[in-house]
N, C-alpha and C positions, 0 to 999 in steps of 0.2 A: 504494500500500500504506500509504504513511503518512498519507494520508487517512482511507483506512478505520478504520487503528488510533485515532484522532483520536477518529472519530465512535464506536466503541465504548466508549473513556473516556468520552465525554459521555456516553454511555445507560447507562452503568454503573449496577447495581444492585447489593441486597446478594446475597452467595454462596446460591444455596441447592444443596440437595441432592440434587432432582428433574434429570434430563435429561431433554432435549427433542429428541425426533429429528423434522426433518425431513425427510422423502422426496419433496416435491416433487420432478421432475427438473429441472434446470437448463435443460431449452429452455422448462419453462415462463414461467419467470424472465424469459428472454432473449425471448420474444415477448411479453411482458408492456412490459419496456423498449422493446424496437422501435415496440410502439404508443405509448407518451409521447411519443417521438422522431419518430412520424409525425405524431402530435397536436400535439405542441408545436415542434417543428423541433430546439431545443439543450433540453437540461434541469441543472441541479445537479446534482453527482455526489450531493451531499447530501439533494437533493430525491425522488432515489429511494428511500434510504434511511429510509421512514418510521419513526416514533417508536414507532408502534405493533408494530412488525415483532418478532418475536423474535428470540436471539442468531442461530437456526443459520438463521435467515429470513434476515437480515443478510448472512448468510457465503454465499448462495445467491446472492443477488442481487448480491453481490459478483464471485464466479464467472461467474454470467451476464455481465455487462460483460464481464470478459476475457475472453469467450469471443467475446463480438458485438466486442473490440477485433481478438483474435485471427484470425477469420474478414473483417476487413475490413467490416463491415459499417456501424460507427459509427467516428466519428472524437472522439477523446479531446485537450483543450487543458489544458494548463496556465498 
């Protein structure tokens, strides 16, 4: 969590006033990661979080992780 929070300060922007809803579902997310991880074997946690991604993108893919931590599927080091 305190990674995440980390990498949200970095991409910090100014406040606007627009919301952004994403409705992606979260297993899209989460099969998205799976394939990096099948691709690449280990990834940065930071690496999935691309720059370009929006905030509530960020917070998806966020989610996805715990989800793939939570189901056993990927294994998470610190």
């Amino acid at each position: 969590v305190s990674a995440f929070g980390r990498i949200l300060k970095e991409r910090a922007t100014a406040p606007t006033s627009n919301i952004r809803y994403d409705d992606t579902p979260i297993h899209v997310y989460m099969e998205q990661i799976h394939a990096i991880l099948r691709e690449q074997g280990s990834v940065r946690f930071s690496a999935l979080l691309r720059p370009d991604l929006h905030r509530s993108a960020l917070v998806g893919m966020f989610l996805a992780v715990l989800e793939l931590i939570r189901h056993y599927r990927v294994e998470v080091r610190q």
